[in-house]
C-alpha positions as CSV (number, residue, x, y, z in Angstrom):
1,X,2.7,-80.5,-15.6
2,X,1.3,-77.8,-13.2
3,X,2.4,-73.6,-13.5
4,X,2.4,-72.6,-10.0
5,X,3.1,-68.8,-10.1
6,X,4.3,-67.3,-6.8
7,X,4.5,-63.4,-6.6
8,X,6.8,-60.9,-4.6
9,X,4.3,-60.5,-1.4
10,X,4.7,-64.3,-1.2
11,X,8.6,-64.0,-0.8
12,X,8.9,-60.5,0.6
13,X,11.2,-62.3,3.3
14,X,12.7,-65.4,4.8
15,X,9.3,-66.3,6.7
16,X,7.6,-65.8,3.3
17,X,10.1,-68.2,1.6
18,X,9.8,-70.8,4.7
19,X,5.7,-70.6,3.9
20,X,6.4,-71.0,0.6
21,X,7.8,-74.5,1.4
22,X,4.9,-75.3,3.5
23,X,2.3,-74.6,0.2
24,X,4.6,-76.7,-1.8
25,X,4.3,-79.8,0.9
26,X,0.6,-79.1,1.1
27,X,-0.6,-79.5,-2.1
28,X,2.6,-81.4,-3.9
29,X,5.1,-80.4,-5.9
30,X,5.8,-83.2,-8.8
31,X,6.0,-82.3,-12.1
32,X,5.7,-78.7,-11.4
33,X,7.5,-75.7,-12.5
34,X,7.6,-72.5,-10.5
35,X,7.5,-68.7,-11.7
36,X,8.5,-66.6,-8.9
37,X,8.2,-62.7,-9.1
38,X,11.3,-60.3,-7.5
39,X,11.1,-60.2,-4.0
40,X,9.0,-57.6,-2.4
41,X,9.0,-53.9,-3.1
42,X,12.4,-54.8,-5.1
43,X,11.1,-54.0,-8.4
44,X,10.5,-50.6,-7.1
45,X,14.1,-50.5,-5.4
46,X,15.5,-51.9,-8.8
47,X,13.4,-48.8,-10.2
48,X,15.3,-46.4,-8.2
49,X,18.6,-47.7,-9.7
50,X,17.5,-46.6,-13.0
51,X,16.3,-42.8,-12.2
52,X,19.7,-42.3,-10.2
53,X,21.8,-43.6,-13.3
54,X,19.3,-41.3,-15.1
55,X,19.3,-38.2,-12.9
56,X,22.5,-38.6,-10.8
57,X,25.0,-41.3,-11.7
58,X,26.8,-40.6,-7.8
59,X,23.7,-42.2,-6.1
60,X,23.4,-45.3,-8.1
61,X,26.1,-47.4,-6.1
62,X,24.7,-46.3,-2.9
63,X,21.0,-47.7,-4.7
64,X,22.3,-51.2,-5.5
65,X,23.9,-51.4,-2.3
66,X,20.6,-50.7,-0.9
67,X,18.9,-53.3,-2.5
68,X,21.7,-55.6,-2.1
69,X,21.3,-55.7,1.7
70,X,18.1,-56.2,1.5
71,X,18.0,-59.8,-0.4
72,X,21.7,-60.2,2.2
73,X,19.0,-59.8,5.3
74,X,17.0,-62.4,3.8
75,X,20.3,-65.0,3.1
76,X,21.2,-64.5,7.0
77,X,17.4,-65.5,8.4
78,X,17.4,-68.7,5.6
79,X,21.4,-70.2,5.6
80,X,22.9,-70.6,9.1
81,X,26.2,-71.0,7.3
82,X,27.5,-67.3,6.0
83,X,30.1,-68.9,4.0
84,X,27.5,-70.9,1.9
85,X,28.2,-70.0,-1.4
86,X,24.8,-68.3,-2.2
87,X,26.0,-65.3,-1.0
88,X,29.1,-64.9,-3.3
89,X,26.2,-66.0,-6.0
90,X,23.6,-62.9,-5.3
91,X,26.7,-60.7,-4.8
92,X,27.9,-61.6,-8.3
93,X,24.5,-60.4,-9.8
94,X,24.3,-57.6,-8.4
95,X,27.9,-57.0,-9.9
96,X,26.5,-57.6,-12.9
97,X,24.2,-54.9,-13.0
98,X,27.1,-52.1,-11.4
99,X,28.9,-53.6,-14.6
100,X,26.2,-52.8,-17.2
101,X,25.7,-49.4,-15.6
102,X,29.4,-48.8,-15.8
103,X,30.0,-49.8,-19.6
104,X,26.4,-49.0,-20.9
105,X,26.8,-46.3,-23.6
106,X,22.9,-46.7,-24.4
107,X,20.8,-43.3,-23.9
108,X,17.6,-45.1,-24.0
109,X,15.3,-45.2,-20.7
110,X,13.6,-48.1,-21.7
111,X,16.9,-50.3,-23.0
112,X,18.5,-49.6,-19.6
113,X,15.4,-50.2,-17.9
114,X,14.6,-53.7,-19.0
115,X,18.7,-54.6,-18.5
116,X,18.2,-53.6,-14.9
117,X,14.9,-54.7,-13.3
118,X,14.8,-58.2,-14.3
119,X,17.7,-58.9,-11.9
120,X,15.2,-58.8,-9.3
121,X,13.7,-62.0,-10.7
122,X,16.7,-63.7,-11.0
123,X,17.9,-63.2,-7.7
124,X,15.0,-64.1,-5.9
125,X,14.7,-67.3,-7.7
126,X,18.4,-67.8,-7.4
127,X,17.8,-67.7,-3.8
128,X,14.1,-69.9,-3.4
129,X,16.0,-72.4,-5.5
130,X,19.2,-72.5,-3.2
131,X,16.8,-72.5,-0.4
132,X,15.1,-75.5,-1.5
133,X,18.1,-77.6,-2.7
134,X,19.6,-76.7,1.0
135,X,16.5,-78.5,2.8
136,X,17.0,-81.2,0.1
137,X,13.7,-80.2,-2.1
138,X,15.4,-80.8,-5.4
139,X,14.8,-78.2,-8.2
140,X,16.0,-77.7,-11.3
141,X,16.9,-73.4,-11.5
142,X,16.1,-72.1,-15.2
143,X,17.0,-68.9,-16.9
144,X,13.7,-68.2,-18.4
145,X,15.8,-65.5,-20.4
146,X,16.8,-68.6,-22.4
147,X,13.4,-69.8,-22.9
148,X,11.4,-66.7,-23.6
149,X,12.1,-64.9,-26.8
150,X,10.1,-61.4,-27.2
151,X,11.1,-58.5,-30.3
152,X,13.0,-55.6,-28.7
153,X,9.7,-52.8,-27.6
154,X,11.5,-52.9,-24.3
155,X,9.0,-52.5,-21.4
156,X,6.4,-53.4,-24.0
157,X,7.3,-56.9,-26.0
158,X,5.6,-59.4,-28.1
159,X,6.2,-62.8,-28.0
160,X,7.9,-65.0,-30.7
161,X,5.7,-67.7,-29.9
162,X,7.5,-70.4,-32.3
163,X,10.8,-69.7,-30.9
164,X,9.6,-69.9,-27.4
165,X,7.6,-73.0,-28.0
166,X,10.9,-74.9,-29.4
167,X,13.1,-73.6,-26.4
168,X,10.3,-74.9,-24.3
169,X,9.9,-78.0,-25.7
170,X,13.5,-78.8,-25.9
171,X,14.6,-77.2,-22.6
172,X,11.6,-78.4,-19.9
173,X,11.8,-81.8,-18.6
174,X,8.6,-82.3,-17.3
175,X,9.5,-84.5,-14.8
176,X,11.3,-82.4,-12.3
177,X,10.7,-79.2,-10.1
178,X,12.0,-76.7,-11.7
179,X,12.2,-72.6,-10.5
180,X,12.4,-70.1,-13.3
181,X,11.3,-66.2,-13.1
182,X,8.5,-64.5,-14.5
183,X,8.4,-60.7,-15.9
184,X,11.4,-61.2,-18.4
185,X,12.5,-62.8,-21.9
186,X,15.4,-62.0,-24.0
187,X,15.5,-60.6,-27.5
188,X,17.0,-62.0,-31.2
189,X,20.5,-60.6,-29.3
190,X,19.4,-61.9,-26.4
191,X,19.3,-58.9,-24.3
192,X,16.7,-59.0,-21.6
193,X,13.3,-58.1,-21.9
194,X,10.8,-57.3,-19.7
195,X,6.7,-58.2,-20.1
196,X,5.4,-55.3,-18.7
197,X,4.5,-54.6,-14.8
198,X,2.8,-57.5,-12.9
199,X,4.1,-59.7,-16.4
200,X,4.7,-62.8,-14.2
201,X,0.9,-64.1,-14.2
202,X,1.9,-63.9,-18.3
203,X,4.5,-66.1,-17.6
204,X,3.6,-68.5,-16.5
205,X,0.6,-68.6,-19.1
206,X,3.3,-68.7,-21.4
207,X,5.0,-71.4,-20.0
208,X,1.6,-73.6,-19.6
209,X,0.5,-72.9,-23.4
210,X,3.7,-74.0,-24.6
211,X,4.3,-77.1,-22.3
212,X,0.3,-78.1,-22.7
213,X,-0.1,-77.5,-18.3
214,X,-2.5,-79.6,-17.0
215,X,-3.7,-76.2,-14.8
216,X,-1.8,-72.4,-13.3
217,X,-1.8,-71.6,-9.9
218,X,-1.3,-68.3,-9.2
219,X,-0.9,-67.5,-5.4
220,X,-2.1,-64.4,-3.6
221,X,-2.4,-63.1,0.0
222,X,-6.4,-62.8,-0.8
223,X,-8.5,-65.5,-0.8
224,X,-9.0,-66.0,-4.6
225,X,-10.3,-63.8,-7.6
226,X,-12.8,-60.8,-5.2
227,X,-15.7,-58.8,-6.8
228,X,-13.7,-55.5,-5.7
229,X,-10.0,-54.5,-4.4
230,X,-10.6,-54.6,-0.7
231,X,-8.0,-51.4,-0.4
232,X,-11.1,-49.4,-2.0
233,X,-14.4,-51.1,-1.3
234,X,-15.9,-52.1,1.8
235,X,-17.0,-56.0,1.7
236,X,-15.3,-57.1,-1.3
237,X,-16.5,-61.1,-1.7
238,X,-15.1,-64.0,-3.2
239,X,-15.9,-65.0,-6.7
240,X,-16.1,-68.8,-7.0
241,X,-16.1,-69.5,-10.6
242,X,-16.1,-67.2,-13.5
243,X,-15.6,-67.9,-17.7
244,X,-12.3,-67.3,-19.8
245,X,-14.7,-64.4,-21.2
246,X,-15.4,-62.8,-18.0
247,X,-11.8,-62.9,-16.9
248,X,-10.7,-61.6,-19.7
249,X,-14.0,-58.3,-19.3
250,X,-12.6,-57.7,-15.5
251,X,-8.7,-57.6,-16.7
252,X,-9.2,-55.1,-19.4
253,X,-11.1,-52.9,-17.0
254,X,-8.1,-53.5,-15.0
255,X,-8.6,-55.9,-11.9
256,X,-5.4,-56.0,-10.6
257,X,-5.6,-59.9,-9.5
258,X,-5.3,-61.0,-13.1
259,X,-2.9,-59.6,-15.9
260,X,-4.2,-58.9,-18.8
261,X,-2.5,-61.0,-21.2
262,X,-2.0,-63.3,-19.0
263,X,-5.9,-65.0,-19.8
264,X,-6.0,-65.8,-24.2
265,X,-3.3,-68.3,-24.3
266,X,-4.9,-70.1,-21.0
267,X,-7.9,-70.2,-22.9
268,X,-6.6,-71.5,-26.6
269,X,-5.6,-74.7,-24.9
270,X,-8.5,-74.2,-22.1
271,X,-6.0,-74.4,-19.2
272,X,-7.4,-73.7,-16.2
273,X,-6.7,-70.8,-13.8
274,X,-6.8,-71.0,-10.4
275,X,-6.1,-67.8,-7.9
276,X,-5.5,-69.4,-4.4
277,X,-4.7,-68.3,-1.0
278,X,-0.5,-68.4,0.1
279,X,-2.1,-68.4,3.7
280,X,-5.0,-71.0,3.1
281,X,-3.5,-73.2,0.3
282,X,-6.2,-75.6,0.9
283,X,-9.2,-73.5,0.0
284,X,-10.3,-73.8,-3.1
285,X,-10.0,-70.1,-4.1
286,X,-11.2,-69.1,-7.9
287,X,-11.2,-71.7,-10.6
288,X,-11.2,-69.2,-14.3
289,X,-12.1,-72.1,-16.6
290,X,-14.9,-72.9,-19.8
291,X,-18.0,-71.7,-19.7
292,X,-18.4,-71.2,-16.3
293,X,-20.0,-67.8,-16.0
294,X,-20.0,-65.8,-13.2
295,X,-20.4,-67.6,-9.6
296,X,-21.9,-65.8,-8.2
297,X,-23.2,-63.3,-10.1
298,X,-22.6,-59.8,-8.0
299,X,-21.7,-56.8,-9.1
300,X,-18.0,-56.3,-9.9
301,X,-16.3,-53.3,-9.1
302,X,-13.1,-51.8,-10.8
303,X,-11.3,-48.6,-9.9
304,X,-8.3,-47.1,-11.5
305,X,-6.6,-44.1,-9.8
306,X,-4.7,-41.4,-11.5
307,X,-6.5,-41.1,-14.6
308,X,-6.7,-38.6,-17.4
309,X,-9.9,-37.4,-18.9
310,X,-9.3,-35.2,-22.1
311,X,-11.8,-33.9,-23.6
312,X,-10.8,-32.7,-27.7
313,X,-13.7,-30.5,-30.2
314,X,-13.1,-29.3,-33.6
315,X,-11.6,-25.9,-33.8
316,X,-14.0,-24.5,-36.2
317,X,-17.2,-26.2,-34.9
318,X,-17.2,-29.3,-37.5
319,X,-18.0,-32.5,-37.0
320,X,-15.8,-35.0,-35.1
321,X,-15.6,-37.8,-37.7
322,X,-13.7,-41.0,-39.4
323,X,-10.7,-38.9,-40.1
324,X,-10.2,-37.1,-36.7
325,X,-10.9,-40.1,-34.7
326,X,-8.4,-42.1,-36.6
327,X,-5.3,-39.2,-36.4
328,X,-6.6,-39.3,-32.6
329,X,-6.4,-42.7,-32.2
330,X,-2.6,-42.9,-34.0
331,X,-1.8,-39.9,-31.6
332,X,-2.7,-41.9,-28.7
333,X,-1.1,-44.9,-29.7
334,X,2.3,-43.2,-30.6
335,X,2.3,-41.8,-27.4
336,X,1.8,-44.8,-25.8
337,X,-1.5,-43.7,-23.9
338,X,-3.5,-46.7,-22.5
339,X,-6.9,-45.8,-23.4
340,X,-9.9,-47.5,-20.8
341,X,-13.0,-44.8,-22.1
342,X,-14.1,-43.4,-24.9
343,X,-17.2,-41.2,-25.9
344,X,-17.9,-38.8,-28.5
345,X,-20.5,-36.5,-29.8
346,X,-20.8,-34.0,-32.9
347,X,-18.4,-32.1,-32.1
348,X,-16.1,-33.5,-29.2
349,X,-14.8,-36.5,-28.4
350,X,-13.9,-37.4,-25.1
351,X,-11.5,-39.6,-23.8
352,X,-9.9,-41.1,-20.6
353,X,-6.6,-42.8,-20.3
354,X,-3.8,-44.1,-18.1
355,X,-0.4,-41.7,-18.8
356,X,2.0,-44.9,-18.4
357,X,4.9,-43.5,-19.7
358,X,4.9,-39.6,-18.7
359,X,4.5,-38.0,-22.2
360,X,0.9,-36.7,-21.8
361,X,2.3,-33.0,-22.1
362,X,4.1,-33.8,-25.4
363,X,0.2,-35.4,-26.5
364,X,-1.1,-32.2,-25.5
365,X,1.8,-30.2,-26.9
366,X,0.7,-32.0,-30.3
367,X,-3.0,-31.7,-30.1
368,X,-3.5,-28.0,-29.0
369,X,-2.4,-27.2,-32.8
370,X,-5.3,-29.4,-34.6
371,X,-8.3,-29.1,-31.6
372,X,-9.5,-27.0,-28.6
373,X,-8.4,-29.4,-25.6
374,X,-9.6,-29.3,-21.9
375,X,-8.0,-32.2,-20.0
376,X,-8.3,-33.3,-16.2
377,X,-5.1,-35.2,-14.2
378,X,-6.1,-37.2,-11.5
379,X,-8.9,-38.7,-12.3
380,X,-10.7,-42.0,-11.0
381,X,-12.5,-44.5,-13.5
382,X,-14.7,-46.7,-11.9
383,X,-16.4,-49.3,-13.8
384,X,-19.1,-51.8,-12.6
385,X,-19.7,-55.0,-14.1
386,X,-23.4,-56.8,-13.9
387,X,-24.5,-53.1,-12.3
388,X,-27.5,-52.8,-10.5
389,X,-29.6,-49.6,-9.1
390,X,-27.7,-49.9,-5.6
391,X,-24.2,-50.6,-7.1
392,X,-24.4,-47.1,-8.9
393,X,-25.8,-45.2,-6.4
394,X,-22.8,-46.4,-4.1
395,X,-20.3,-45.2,-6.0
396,X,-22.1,-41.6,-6.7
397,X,-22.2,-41.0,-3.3
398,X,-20.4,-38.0,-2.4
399,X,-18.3,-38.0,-6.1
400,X,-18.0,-35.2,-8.8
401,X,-19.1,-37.4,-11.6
402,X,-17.3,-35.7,-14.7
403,X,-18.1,-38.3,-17.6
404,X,-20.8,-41.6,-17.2
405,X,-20.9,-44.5,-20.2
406,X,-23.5,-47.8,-19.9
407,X,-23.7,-50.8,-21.2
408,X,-25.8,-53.7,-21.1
409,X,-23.5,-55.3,-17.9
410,X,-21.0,-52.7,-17.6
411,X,-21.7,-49.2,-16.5
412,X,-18.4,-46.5,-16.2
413,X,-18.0,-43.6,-14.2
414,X,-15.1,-41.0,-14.5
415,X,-15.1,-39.3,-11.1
416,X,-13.0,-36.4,-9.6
């Protein structure tokens, strides 16, 4: 069976879905199940029906109605008949959500969060899959809710594994087309989940461990897996072929074409990953396989915007050592601070992170008491993998460079 993982820029709008179609009739569609991601900037619009419930519980309605015309525009372009009953379908959805908002009683961000924002995933595959069956490609629609079982960090789960592999097993005929969403699972009392932003690539890894996938597509509006984000860097080139290993390097830097997580259970069962072209389905994109290396071998470039750089020493002049590392570490951690640098000397220790979840102030708050703390907001990390002379210079060039870390293949810069 073949994961082919579509995401929201791919069905952003009725043309998208209609090219969607053509993809599938290009390269086949037997004996494949497909992960689709919320429809465009929805997850961002679902977003926004959060903070209002959050902020101002009179603007939510007007929110979900919002978002609710925008997947309706879409129904008009793809069913010529406006009594077809998809559109009582989405409506009902979205009724679901205005009824958890209404009888909720939790006062937990995340909780409400994950309840909320997965209904963008379910109704954009509600609607691919009514799409399909109305030009007679016959799919089988799954609630991956029902499939995916995760503990209850909402916005941040773990995966039961063994449950998920028996609800897998038991509830994925492999010989059908099937349409199921990425981002989500469900808990033990099977409220949803979510996997964490851009979690659909994980998805479908999930799905292909646990259904032994001969191969995952995942489908872009680039041409494959590129040295650099073309948004930031000039001449950004197409990687043929690169390792498991090397995926995995230029995912925890944080390229944004593959998820994280999305790359170790590929590469327990050596599945291979290809990153392919919605425009040019033909070309062969990236293949992410086995020992393949790095084809060819350029320097990579990774940038992540919006950075903090924190920079902690000892009050009384002593040495930085086990102990104060470790009570930093655990601070970090319980913060939920994504850490991407490190570096530390005598007596400071220096750090650079991502603020996901908005608490740095209550870090700092917490830190100011134990250590002297000068910290920097807005910060850029660039990192460079397989570096030369000219790649470094490149990115010095007319940059404040506040903090500079090499390696033997990887060299970072922390730049204002």
């Amino acid at each position: 069976m073949r994961i082919f993982k579509f995401g929201g820029a791919s069905v952003k709008d009725a043309a998208g879905i209609k090219n969607v179609v053509e993809v599938l009739r290009q390269v086949g569609y037997e004996n494949t199940l497909v992960v689709i991601s919320a429809m465009g900037k929805s997850t961002n619009a679902m977003e926004t029906v959060v903070n209002t419930y959050f902020k101002d519980k009179t603007e939510t309605s007007a929110a979900i109605q919002e978002v609710l015309k925008y997947h309706n525009d879409i129904l008009i372009d793809l069913f010529e008949n406006e009594n077809h009953p998809i559109f009582k379908k989405i409506k009902g959805l979205f009724d679901e959500v205005q009824g958890f908002l209404i009888w909720n009683k939790s006062p937990k961000y995340n909780f409400v969060y994950d309840q909320v924002i997965g209904y963008g995933e379910l109704v954009s595959t509600t609607i691919v899959s009514a799409y399909f069956n109305e030009i007679e490609i016959k799919n089988n629609w799954l609630d991956v809710r029902e499939l995916i079982k995760t503990d209850d960090n909402y916005r941040d789960v773990s995966i039961h594994w063994e449950k998920t592999q028996e609800n897998i097993t038991k509830g994925i005929d492999k010989k059908q087309l099937h349409i199921t969403q990425g981002f989500i699972g469900s808990d033990d009392n099977n409220f949803m989940t979510t996997l964490g932003r851009e979690g659909s690539d994980y998805s479908a890894a999930i799905l292909a461990y646990c259904l032994n996938a001969t191969e995952v597509t995942i489908w872009k509006d680039v041409p494959g897996v590129l040295n650099a984000d073309p948004r930031y860097f000039e001449n950004a080139q197409l990687l043929n072929q690169i390792s498991y290993r090397e995926a995995i390097e230029l995912a925890f830097y944080g390229a944004s074409v593959i998820h994280p997580k999305t790359l170790q259970p590929l590469q327990r069962k050596e599945i291979p990953l290809h990153v392919k072209s919605f425009i040019h389905p033909l070309d062969k994109g990236t293949t992410v396989g086995k020992g393949i290396g790095i084809e060819p071998k350029i320097p990579c470039f990774i940038v992540k915007k919006n950075q903090v750089l924190m920079k902690l020493s000892s009050l009384d002049f002593s040495f930085i050592v086990e102990d104060n590392i470790s009570q930093l570490f655990k601070l970090l951690h319980d913060h939920k601070m994504k850490v991407d640098l490190i570096q530390n000397s005598a007596i400071s220790f220096s750090v650079c992170f991502d603020n996901k979840f908005g608490r740095l102030h209550e870090l700092l708050d917490t830190l100011k008491g134990k250590f002297k703390v000068v910290h920097q907001e807005g910060v850029s990390l660039y990192t460079i993998r397989h570096f030369d002379t000219e790649a470094i210079t490149s990115l010095q060039k007319d940059k404040e460079i506040l903090l500079e870390q090499r390696g033997k293949e990887t060299v970072q810069l922390v730049v204002k």
